[in-house]
Backbone bond lengths (Angstrom), bond angles and torsions (degrees), N, CA, C in turn:
res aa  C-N    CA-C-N  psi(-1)  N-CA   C-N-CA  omega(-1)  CA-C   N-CA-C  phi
1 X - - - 1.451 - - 1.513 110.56 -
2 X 1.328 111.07 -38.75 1.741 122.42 -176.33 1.737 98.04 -51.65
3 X 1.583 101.66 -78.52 1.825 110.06 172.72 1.578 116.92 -31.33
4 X 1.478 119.09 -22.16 1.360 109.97 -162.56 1.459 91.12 -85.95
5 X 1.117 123.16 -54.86 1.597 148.76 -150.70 1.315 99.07 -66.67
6 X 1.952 121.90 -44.75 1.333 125.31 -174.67 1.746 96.38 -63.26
7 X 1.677 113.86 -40.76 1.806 110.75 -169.69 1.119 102.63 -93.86
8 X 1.596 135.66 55.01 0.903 141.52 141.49 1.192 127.62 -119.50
9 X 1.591 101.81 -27.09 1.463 111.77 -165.28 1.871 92.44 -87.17
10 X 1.238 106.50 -35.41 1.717 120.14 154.00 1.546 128.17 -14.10
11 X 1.798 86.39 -74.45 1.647 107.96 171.77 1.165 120.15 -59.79
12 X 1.700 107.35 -27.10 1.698 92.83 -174.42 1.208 109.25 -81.17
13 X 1.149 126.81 -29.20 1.631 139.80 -157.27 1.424 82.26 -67.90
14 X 1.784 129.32 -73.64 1.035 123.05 -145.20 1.911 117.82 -50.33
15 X 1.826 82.52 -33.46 1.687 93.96 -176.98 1.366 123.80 -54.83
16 X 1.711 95.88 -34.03 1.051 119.11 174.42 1.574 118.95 -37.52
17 X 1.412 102.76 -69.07 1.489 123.90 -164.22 1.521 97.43 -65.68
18 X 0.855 117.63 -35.78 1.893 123.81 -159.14 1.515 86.10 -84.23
19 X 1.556 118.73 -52.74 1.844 85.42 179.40 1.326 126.42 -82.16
20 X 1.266 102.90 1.95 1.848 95.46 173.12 1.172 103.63 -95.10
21 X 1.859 122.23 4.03 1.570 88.91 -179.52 1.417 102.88 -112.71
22 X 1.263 113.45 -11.39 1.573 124.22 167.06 1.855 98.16 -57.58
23 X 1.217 128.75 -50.32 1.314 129.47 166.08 1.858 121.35 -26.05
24 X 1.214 75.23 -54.61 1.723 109.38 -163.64 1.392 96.03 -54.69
25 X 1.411 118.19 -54.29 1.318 133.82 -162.90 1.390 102.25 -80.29
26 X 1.543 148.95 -27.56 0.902 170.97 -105.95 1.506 91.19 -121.94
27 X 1.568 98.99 -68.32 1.305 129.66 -176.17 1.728 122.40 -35.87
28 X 1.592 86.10 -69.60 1.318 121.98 164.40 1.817 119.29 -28.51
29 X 1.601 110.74 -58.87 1.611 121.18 -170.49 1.829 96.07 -79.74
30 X 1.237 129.23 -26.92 1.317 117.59 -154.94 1.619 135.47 40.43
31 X 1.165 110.06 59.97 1.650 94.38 -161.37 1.820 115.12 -77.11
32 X 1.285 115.54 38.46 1.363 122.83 -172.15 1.201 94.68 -118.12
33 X 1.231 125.94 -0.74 2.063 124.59 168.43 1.718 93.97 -121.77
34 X 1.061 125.48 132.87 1.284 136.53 -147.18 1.359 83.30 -134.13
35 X 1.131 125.13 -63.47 1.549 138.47 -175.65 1.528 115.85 -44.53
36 X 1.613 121.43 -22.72 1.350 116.08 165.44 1.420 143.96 -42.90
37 X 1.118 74.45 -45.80 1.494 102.04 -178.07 1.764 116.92 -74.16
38 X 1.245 101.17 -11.85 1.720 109.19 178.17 1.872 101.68 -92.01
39 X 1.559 119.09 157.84 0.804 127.88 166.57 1.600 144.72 -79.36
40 X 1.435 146.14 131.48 0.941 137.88 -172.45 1.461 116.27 -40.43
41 X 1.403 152.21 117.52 1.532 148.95 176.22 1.721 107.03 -95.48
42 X 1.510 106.26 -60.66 1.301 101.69 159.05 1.758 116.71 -168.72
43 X 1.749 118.65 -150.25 1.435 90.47 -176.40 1.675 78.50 -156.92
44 X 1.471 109.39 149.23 1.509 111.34 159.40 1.331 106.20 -150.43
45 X 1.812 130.69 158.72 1.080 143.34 179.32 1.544 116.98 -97.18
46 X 1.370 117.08 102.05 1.800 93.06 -175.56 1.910 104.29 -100.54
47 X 1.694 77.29 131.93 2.049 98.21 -175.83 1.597 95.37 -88.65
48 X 1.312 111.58 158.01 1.812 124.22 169.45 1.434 82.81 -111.29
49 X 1.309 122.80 137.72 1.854 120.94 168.98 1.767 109.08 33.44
50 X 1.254 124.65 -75.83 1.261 130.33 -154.89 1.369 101.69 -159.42
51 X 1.572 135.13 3.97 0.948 129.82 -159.34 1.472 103.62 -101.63
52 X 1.104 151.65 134.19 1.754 129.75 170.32 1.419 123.03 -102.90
53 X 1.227 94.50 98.19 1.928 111.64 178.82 0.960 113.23 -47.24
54 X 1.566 136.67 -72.63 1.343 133.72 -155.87 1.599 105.80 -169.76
55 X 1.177 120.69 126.58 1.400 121.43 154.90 1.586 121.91 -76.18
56 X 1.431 132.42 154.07 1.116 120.07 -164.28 1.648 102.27 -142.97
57 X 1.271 141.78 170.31 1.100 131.41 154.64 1.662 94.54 -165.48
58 X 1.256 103.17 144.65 1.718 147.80 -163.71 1.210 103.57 -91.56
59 X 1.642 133.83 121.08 1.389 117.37 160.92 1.368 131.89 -115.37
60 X 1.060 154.89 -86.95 1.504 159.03 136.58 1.907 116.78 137.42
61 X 1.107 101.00 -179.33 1.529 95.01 -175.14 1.331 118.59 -84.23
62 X 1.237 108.67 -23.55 1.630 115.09 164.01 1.039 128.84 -139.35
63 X 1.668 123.55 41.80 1.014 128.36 165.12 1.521 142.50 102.79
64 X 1.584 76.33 -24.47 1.805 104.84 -175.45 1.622 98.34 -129.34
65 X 1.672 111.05 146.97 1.066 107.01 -162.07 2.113 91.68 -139.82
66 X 1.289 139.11 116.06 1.365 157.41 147.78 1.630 93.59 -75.16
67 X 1.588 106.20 111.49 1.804 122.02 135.46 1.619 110.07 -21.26
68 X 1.094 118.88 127.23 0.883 139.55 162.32 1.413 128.72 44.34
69 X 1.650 107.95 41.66 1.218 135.47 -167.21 1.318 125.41 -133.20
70 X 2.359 101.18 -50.05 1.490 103.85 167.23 1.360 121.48 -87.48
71 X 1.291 88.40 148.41 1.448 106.10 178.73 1.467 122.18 -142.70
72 X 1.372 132.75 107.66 1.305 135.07 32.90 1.594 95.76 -97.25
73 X 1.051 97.54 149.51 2.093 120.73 165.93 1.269 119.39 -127.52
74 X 1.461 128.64 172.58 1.242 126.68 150.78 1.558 105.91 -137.80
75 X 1.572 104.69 158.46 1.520 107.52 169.11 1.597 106.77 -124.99
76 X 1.202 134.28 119.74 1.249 144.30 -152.07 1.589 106.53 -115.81
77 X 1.368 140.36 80.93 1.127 154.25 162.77 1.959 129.56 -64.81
78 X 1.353 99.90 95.24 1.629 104.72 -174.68 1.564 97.87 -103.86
79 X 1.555 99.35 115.42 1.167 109.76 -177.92 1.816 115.64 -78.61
80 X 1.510 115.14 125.99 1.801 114.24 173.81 1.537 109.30 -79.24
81 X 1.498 130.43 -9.02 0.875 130.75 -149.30 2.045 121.18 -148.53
82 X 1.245 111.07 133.85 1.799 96.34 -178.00 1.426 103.60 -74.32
83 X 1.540 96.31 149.17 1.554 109.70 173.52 1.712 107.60 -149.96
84 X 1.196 112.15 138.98 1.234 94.44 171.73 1.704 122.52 -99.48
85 X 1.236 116.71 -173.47 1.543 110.13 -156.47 1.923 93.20 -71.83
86 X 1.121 118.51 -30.28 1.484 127.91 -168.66 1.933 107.91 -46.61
87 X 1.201 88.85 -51.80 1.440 121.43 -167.13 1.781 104.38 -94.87
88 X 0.914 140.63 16.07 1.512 143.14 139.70 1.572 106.28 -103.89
89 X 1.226 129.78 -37.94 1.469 123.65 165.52 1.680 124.04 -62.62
90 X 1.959 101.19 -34.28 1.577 95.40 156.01 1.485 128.23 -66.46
91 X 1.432 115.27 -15.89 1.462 115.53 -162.46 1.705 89.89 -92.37
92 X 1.535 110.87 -49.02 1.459 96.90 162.18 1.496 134.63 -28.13
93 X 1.063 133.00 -85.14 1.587 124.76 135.85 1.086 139.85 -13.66
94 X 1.722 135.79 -35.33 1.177 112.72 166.90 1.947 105.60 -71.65
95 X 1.350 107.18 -34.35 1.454 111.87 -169.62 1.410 117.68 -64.45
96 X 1.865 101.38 -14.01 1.639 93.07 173.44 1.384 100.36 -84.53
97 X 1.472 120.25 -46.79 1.472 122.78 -173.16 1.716 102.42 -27.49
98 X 1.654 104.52 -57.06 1.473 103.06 -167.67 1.190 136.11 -54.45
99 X 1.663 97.43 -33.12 1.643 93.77 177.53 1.731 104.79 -112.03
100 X 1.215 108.82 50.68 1.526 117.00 165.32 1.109 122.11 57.78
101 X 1.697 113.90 51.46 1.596 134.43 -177.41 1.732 89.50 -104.58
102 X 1.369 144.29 165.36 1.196 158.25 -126.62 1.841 93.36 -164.92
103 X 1.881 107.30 52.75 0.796 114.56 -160.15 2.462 124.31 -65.26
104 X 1.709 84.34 0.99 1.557 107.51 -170.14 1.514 100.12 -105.57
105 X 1.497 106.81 -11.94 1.414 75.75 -173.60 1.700 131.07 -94.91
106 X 1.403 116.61 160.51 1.191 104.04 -152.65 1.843 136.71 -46.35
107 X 1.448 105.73 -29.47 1.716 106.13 155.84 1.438 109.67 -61.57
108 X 1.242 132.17 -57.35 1.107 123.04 174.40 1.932 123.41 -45.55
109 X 1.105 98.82 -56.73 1.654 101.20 172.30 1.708 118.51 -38.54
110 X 1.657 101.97 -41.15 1.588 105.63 -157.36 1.635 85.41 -108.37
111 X 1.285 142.50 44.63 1.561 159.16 -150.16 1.905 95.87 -162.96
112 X 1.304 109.38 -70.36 1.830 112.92 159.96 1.274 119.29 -24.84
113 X 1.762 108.21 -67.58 1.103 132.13 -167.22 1.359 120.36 -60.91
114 X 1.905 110.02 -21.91 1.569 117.45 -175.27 1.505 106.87 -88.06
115 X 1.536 98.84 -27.57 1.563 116.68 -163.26 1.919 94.91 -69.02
116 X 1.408 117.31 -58.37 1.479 121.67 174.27 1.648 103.66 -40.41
117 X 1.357 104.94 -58.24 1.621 95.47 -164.52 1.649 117.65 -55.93
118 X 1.075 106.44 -26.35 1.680 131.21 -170.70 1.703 84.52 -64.35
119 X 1.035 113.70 -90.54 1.703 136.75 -151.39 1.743 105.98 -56.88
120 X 0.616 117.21 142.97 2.042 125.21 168.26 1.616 79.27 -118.84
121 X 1.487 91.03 -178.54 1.271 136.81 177.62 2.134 120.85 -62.20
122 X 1.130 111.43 116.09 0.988 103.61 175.26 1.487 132.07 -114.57
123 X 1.253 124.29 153.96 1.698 139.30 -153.98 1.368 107.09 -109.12
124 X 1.245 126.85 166.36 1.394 132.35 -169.50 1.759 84.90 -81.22
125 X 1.755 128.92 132.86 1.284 140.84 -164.86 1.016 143.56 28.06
126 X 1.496 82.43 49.55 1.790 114.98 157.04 1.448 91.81 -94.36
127 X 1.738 96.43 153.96 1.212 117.53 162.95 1.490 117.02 -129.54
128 X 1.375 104.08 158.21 1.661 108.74 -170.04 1.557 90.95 -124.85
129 X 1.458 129.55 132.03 1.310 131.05 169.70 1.282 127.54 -98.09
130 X 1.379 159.68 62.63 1.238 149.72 159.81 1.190 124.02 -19.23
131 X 1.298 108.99 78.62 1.952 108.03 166.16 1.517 127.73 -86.30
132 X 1.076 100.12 107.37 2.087 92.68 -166.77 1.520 93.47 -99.13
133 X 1.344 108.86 123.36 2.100 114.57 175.56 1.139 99.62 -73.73
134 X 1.687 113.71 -167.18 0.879 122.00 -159.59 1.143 120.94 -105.99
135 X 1.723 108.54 9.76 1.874 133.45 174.10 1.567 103.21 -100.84
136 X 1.610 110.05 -10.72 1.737 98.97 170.20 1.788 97.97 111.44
137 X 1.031 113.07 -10.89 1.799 109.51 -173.94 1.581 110.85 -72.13
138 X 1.082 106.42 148.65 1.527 115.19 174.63 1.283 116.30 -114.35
139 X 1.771 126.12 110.00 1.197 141.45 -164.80 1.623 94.26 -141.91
140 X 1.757 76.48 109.35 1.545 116.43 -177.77 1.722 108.80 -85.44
141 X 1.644 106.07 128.38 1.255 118.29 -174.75 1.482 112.25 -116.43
142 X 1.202 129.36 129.36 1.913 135.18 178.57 1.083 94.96 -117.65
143 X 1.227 112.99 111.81 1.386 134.25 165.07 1.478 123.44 71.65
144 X 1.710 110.54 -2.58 1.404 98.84 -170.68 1.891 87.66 132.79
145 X 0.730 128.80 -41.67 1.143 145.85 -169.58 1.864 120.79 -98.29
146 X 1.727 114.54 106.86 1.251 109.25 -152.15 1.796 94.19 -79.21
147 X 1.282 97.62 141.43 1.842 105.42 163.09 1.515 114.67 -92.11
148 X 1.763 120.84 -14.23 1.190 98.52 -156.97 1.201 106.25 159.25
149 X 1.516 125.73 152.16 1.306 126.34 -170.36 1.806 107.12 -141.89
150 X 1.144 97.53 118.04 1.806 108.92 170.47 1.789 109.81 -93.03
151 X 1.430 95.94 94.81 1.561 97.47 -171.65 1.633 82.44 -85.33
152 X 1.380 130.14 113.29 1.475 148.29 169.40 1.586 109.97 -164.19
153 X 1.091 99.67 112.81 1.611 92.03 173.52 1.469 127.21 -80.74
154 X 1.404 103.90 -23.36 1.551 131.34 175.91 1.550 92.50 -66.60
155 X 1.108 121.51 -80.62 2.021 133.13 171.03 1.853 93.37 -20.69
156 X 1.498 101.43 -68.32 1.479 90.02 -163.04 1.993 124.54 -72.81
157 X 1.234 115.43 -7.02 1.008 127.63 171.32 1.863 114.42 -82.18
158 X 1.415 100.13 -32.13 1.732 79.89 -174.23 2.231 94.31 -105.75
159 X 1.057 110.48 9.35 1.238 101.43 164.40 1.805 124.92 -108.34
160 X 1.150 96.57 12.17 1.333 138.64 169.30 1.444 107.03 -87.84
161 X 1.070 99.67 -31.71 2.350 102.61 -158.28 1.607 100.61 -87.70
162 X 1.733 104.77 -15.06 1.400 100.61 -161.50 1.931 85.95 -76.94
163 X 0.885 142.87 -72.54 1.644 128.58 -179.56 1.177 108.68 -85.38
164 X 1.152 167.22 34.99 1.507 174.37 107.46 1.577 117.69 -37.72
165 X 1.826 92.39 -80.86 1.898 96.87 -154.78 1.561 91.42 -72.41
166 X 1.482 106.63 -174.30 1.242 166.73 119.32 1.261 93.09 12.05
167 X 0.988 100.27 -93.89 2.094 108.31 175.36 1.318 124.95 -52.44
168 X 1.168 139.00 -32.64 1.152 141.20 150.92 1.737 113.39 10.03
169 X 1.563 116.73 120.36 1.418 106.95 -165.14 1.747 91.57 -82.82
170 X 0.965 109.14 7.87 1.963 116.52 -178.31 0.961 104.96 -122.49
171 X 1.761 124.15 96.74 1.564 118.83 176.07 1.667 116.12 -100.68
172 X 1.236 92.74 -15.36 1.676 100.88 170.67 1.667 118.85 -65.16
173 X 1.532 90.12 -40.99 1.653 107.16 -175.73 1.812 120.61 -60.22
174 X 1.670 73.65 -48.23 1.621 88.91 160.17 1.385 130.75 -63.07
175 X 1.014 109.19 -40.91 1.823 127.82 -176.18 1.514 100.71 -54.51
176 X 1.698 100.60 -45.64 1.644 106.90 -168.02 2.180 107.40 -78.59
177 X 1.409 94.30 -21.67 1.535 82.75 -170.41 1.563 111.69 -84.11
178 X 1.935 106.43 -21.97 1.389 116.70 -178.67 1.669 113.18 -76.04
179 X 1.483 99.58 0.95 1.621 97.37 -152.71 2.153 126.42 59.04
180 X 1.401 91.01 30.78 1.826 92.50 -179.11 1.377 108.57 -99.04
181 X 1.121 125.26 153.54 1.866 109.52 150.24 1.261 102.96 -140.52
């Protein structure tokens, strides 16, 4: 009975160690930031007058990033400033209006409406992460922590355009995150 009791008390220990270190290791890879693993492309800060909104930086798998081509990316947003979720979903919308997105119409409306539910409120260094895979989905990250995934490729391409394309009412911003000038 003694021998049994010692190879038990044995077994547990060992189990012990093996699941805390399988833990450990667990820990270690994080697979809930996807975006690590991609490379820096570039980084820019966008100011209102004097005010500083948000720094941002762009990543990709190798470094270099083509509109509507790479795939997987991230766009990494550190906010300087509070906003609430209301008021990043309006700025969404005015920014599609601007570069000639059809920001009322009805996919778009019920596309707004997913984007609000996704997002809370943000604080001066918070960050919001944009991870787009490699099927086109947009899975939105706060702080490290995913809120949510817009499997739309249409959704993820023109909310993409607002600092990305061509049209972009910020071409400097862009210039600086694509590495272009």
């Amino acid at each position: 009975m003694n021998k049994f009791f010692q190879f038990l008390v044995f077994f547990l220990f060992i189990q012990a160690v093996s699941t805390s270190a399988i833990y450990a290791q667990a820990q270690d890879q994080d697979p809930a930031k996807p975006w690590q693993q991609l490379q820096l492309v570039g980084e820019a800060e966008l100011k209102f007058f004097f005010w500083h909104v948000y720094e941002a930086r762009l990543y990709s798998d190798n470094g270099t990033f083509v509109f509507s081509e790479t795939r997987p990316f991230a766009l990494e947003l550190q906010y300087k400033r509070k906003f609430s979720s209301q008021q990043l979903v309006d700025e969404t919308r005015k920014q599609w209006q601007a570069i000639g997105i059809d920001a009322d119409s009805k996919d778009n409306a019920t596309r707004l409406n997913t984007l609000g539910s996704l997002l809370g409120d943000v604080d001066n260094g918070d960050v919001i992460t944009l991870y787009v895979d490699a099927q086109g989905a947009s899975n939105f990250y706060f702080n490290g922590r995913l809120l949510g995934t817009i499997a739309d490729s249409a959704f993820t391409e023109q909310f993409a355009a607002i600092w990305l394309s061509e049209k972009t009412t910020r071409p400097d911003f862009r210039d600086n995150l694509i590495r272009q000038s």
